[in-house]
N, C-alpha and C positions, 0 to 999 in steps of 0.2 A: 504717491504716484498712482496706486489704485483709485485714486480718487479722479484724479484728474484726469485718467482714461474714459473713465465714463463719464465725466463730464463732457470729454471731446466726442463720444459716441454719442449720448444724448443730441449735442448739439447739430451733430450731422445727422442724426435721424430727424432734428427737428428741421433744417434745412431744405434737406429734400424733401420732407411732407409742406412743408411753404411752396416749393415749384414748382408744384401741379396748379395748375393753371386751367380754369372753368370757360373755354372761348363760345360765348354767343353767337349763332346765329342767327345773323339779323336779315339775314334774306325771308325767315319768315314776316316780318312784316309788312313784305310787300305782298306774300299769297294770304294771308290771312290766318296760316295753320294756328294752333293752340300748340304744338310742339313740335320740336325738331331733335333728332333723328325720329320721323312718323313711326307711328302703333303699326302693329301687323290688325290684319282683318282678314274676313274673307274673300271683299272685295278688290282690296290690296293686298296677293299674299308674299309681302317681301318681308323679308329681318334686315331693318335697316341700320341697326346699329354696327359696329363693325365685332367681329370676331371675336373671339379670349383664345389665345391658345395657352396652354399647361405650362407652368415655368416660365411663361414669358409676363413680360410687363404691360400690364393694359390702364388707357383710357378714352374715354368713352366722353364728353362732354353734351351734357342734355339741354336744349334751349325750351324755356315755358314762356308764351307768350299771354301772360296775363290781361283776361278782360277786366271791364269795368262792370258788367252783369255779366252771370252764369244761369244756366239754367240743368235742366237734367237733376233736380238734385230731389232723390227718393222723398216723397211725402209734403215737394213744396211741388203747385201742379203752373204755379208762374213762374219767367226767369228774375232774378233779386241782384240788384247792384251789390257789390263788394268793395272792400276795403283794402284786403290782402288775400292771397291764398299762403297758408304756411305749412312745411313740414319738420317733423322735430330731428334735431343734427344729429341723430342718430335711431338706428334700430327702425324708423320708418319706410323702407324698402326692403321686405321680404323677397325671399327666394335668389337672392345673389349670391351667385357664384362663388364657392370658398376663395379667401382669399382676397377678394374685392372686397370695397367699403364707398363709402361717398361722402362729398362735402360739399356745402352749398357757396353760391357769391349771388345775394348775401352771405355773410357765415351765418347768421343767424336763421335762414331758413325762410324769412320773411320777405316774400315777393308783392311787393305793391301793383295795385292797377295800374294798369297802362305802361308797363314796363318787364322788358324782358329778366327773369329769373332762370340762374343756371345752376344747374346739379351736375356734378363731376365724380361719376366713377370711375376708379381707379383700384391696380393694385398687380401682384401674380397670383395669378389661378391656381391651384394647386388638382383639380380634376375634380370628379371623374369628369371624361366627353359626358357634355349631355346638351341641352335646350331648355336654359332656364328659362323662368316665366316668371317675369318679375310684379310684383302689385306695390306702388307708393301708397302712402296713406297721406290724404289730404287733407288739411283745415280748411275752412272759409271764414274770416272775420266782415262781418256784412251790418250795415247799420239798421238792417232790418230785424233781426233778432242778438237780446242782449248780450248772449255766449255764442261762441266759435260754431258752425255747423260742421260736423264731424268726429272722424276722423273718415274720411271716405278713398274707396278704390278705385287709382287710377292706372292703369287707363279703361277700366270695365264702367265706372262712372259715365262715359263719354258713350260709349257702345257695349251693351253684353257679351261680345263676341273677341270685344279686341285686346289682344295682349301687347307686352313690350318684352319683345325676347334678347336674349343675349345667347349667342352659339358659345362653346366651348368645345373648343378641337384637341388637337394633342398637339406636341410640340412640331415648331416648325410646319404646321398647317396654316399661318391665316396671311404669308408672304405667298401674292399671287401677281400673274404678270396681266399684263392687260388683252392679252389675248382670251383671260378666260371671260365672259358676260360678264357673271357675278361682280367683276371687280370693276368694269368699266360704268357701269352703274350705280350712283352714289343714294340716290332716293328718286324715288317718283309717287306723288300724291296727285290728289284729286282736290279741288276745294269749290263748293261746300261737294262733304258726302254726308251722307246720301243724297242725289240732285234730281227735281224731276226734268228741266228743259233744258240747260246750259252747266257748266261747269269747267272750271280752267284745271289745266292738267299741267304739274311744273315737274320735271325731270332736272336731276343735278345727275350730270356724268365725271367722273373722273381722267377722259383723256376727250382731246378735242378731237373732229374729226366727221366727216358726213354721218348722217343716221338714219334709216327708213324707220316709220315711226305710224303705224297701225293700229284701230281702234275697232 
């Protein structure tokens, strides 16, 4: 009988760790972003990803919009076509939140070019409030040199400045109604930044409805 309670518990824990579901966003491939939910900057200063509050259940699904070349990469002064960018299924995203974890689709952490890669954080927070500040570590498999380049930090890779935060509130802090800003605002970027003469600026809001909209 003890047996077979934990089998039935095994099997429901493996259950519900299968249901968490990695959703793409695929609207970045029409602005051109490299991710979705966007890095904080100091150009952009939003935390777009959504909330953690304590005891409650979070996820978070991250879109990577894989080039076919990269550039920016410490000590190569040209950008180098790629293969894949990969990170390993675990342990490669420092500073999250207790209580959180992540998983990839692929599961194996291998995102090809020209193809969107998703990372799926999940989990309950268990505290303290704070403002994590998360770093992935990056591979590059590139046909230009014979080993992986890395393991590199994203998203400081891309900008020195830029992080990817996740808020953590306390209980019952991250149900907001739409009257508050914060909430009616889902992301707003810029593409390309830094820009010197033109730049397309994409806003996703969470409720419909007229907007003044200043620059």
């Amino acid at each position: 009988m003890k047996k077979t309670v934990l089998f039935l518990c095994a099997l429901a824990w493996a259950l519900v760790s299968n249901a968490q579901t990695c959703e793409r966003d695929s609207s970045i491939l029409l602005t051109g972003a490299i991710v979705s939910p966007w890095y904080w900057t100091p150009d952009s200063p939003y935390i777009q990803t959504k909330p953690a509050c304590i005891n409650e259940f979070y996820s978070q699904s991250v879109t990577f919009n894989v080039p076919d070349t990269i550039e920016n990469i410490p000590g190569v002064p040209l950008a180098i076509p790629i293969n894949n960018l990969f990170i390993a299924t675990s342990n490669a995203i420092s500073n999250l939140p207790a209580g959180l974890t992540y998983s990839c689709d692929p599961p194996n952490c291998v995102f090809n070019k020209n193809t969107l890669g998703c990372v799926l954080l999940y989990g309950t927070p268990t505290g303290p409030v704070d403002t994590a500040d998360l770093s992935i570590k990056v591979s590059i498999s590139s046909p230009s040199f014979p080993v992986p380049v890395g393991p590199l930090d994203f998203p400081s890779i891309i900008a020195p400045d830029a992080h990817y935060y996740i808020e953590v509130r306390n209980t019952g802090e991250c149900a907001v109604g739409t009257n508050d800003p914060s909430a009616q605002i889902a992301s707003v970027k810029n593409i390309p930044n830094p820009f010197s003469d033109q730049t397309a600026i994409s806003i996703v809001s969470n409720v419909s409805g007229d907007f003044n909209f200043e620059v």
